[in-house]
N, C-alpha and C positions, 0 to 999 in steps of 0.2 A: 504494500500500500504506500502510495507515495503522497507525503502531508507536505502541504505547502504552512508556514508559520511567519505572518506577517508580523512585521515590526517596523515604524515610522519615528513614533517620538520616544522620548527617554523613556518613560513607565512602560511603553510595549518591551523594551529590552529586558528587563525585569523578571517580565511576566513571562517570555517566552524562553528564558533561559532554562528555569527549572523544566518547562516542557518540552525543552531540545534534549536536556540531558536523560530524564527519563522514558522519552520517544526513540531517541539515538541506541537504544541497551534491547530494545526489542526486536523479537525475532519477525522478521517478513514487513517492517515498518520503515522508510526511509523519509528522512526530516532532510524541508529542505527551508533555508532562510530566507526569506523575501523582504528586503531591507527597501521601503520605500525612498527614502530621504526626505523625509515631510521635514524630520529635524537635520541639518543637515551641518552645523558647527559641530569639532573634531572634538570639543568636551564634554558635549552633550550625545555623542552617540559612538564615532570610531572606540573609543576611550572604553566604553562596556564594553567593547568583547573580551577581551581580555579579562576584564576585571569581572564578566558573569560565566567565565569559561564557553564560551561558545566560540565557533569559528567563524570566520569573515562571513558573510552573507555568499551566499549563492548566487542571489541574484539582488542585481541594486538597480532600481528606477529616476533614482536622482529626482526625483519630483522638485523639492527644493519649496521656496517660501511662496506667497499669493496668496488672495483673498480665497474664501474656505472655496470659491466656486472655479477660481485657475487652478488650486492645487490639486481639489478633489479629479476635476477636470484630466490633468498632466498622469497621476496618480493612475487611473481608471486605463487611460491610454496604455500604458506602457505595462498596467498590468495583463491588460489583456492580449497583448502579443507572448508576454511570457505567458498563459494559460494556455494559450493556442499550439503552441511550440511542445511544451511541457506536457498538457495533460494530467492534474495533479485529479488524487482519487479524492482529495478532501483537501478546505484550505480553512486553516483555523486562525479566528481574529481574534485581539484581544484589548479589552476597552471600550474607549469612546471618541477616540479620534477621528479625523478626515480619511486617515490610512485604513481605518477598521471599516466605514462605510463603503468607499471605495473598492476596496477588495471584496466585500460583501455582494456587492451590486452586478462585479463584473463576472464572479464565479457564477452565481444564481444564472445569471445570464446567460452562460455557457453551460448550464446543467451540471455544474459540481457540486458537490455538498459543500454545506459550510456549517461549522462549529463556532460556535459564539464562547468564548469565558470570559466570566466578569458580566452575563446576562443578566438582564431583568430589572438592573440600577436605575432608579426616576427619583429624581430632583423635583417634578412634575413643575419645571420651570420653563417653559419654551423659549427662554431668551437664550439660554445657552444653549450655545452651538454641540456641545456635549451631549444634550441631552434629545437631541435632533437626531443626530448619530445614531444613540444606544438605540430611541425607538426606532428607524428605520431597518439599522440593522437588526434587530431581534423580529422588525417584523418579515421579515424573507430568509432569517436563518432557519437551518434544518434540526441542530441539536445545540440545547442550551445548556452549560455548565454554570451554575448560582454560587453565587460564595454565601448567600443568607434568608434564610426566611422570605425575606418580604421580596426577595426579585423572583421567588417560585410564585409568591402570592399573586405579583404583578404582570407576568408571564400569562397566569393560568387567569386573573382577571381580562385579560388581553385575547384571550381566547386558545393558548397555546395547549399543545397536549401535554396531558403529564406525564406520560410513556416517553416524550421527547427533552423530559427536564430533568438536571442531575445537579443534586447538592453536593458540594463536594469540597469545600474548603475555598483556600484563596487561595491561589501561582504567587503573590505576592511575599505571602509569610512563608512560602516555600522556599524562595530568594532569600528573606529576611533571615532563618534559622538556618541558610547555607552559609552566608556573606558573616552572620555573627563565630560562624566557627573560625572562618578567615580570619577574624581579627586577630587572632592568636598571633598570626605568623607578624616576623619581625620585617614588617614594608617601610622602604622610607620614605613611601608618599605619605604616610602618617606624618609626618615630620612638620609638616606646615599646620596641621588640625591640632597636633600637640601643643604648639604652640599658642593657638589661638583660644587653648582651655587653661593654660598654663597660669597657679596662683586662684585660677576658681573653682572655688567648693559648689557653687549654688549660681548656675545660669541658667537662661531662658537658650532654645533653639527657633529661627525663624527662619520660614520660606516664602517669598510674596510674589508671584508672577502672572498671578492671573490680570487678563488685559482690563476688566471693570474694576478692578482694585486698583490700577498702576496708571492706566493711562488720562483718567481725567484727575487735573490737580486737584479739583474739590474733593473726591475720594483718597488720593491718595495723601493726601494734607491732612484727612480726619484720622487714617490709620497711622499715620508717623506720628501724630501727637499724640497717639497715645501710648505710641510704643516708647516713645521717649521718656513719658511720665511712668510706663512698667519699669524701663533701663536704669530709672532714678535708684528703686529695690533690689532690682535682679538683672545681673546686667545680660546680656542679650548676645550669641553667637548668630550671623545673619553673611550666609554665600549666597553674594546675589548675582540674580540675575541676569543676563546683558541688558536685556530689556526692562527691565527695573530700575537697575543703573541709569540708563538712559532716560528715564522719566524723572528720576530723583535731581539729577543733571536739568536736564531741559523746564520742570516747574523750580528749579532751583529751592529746592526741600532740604533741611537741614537733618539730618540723625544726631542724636546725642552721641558723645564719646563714650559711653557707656556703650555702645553697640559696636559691635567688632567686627567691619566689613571685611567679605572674604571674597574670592574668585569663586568662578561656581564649580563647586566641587562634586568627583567622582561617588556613586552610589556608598561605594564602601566607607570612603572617607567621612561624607556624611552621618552614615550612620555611627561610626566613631565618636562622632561630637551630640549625636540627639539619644544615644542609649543611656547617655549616663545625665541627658539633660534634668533641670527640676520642672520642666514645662515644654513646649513645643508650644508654636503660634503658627498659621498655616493658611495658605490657602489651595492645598493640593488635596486633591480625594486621597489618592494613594497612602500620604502619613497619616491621615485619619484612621488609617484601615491597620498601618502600621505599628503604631503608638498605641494602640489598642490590643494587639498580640502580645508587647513586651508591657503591657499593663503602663504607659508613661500618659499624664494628663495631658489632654491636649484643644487646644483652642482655635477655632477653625474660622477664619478672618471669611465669612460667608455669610447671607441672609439664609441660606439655605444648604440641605447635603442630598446626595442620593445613596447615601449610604448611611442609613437610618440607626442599623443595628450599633453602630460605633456613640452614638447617643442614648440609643436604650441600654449601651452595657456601663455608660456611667462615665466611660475614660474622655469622651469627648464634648464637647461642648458649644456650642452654635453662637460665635461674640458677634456678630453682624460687622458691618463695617463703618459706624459713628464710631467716636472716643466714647463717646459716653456709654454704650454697651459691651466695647472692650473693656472698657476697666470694670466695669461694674461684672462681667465675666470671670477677668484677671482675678481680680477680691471674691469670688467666690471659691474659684478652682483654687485658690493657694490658703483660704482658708479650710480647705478641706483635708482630714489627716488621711494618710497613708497610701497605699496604693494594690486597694484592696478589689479590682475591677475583675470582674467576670469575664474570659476568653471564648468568646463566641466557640459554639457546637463544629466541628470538623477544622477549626484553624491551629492545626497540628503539625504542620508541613508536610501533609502527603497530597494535599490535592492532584498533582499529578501525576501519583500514583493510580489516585483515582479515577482521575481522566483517562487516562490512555489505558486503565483495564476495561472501563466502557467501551473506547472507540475499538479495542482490538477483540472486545468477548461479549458485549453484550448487543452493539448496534449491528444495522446490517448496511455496514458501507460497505461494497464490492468494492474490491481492488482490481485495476484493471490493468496492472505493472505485470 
């Protein structure tokens, strides 16, 4: 059976890592990588392979940057010369990217199956371009993989079968509980994160790049003050960016010195600096999702999440994006003792375990390799 395994932005590398490597070990199954280039700067994507153990991509599309409708566009194109050529038995996406739609769209079109992981996620926000994605894709995909409760819910509200839905954990934390055994080893890329924790007992971790938080100054003016008045307490470890940077630059926004800008750093590196953080501040789904498996509070710079279960298990929290509900969040989550949060049902690091004993013993995907 020959899987095609899409990967665009930083979080698909992630996610498809853990599922190349336990795809790769099977017998009669060949993985192949299809590296879109949605993201296409060499820190945010060359830079994973190595550090998620996976090999160069197979195949690269160079898509590159554009509005969601040139890139989806570029994307689409180029993947389907590779399907044509190829003929893959199954193409598995993962997310809610341009890249998961795209590939979703073009496969279906050419009668391949498609596997969705990370199905069934609603924001139930239509402004985000994310959540356009999930629903299109999930509504043309063939086989669903859920990381939680409420995306079988939302699936099978949606009309989906449940013969065709499988809970199974998150590829994420399957990544997370690989990457944290890596820390072990003695890397000297460590060497710059060491330094940037070096002397603090008691810091905050931040990540802000979503385009409604960063690019209008009035947003992004209400979130720096209040991060400055957290940094006053707790001071604040923050790899930003490029395009964050470039907003903080161009509205000419000031950070406190208490905040320690960094360059934007590798998976691992990061996780280095937010596993032993006192807090996490966010506007990424993925550390929601993450921050919640290692039980770390976390504050999620958003009016809204599609990832629900991370606020029903306690560890996460919904600060919207005025000052005044960040900190009145802040003051909540830091008065609260310990780190006593409940680990969501199957987020154990075998999800893709359990994936690909599905795809290989329980469905009926024909192989036609």
């Amino acid at each position: 059976m020959k899987v095609f395994l899409v990967a665009g932005a930083r979080p698909n590398f992630m996610k498809i890592a853990p599922l190349y490597r336990e795809g790769s070990g099977r017998e009669g199954v060949a993985c192949r990588i299809v590296h879109t280039g949605q993201h296409y700067d060499h820190e945010m994507s060359e830079a994973f392979f190595e550090e998620l153990e996976i090999p160069e991509p197979d195949y690269r599309l160079n898509a590159g940057s554009g509005s969601h409708a040139v890139q989806t566009a570029r994307i689409m194109t180029a993947f389907e010369e590779v399907c044509l050529n190829e003929r893959p038995d199954l193409v598995i996406v993962v997310g809610d990217v341009n890249s998961t739609l795209a590939c979703s769209i073009v496969a279906k079109k050419l009668q391949i199956e498609v596997a969705h992981v990370e199905a069934g996620l609603r924001s139930f926000d239509p402004s985000m371009p994310e959540e356009i994605n999930r629903m299109v894709t999930d509504s043309i995909s063939d086989w669903f993989f859920v990381t939680e409760e409420s995306g079988k819910a939302n699936l099978i509200h949606e009309g989906k079968s449940r013969e065709r839905i499988f809970e199974v954990g998150h590829v994420m934390v399957d990544n997370l509980f690989h990457q944290i055994v890596r820390l072990q080893e003695n890397d000297p890329r460590f060497d710059r994160v060491r330094m940037a924790r070096e002397g603090l007992s008691d810091y905050a971790f931040l990540t802000l790049h979503r385009p409604s938080n960063v690019d209008s100054r009035e947003a992004l003016n209400e979130i720096a003050s209040a991060l400055n008045e957290i940094a006053a307490e707790l001071p604040i470890v923050f790899p930003v960016h490029p395009r964050t940077r470039s907003m903080l630059e161009k509205h000419d926004i000031r950070l406190s010195s208490r905040i320690s800008l960094l360059p934007p750093l590798g998976f691992r590196e990061a996780l280095y600096l937010w596993k032993d953080s006192a807090l996490v501040l966010t506007d990424s789904g993925g550390l929601q999702e993450e921050t919640t498996a290692l039980q770390i509070p976390c504050l999620t710079l958003r009016e809204n999440t599609e990832r629900p279960i991370t606020i029903d298990q306690g560890s996460n929290t919904l600060a919207g994006t005025r000052k005044d509900t960040i900190i009145q969040a802040y003051e909540k989550v830091r008065g609260r003792a310990g780190r006593d949060y409940p680990v969501p049902l199957y987020w154990d690091g075998k999800a893709s375990l359990r994936i690909w004993d599905a795809l290989t013993t329980d469905l009926p995907i024909v192989s036609h390799t």
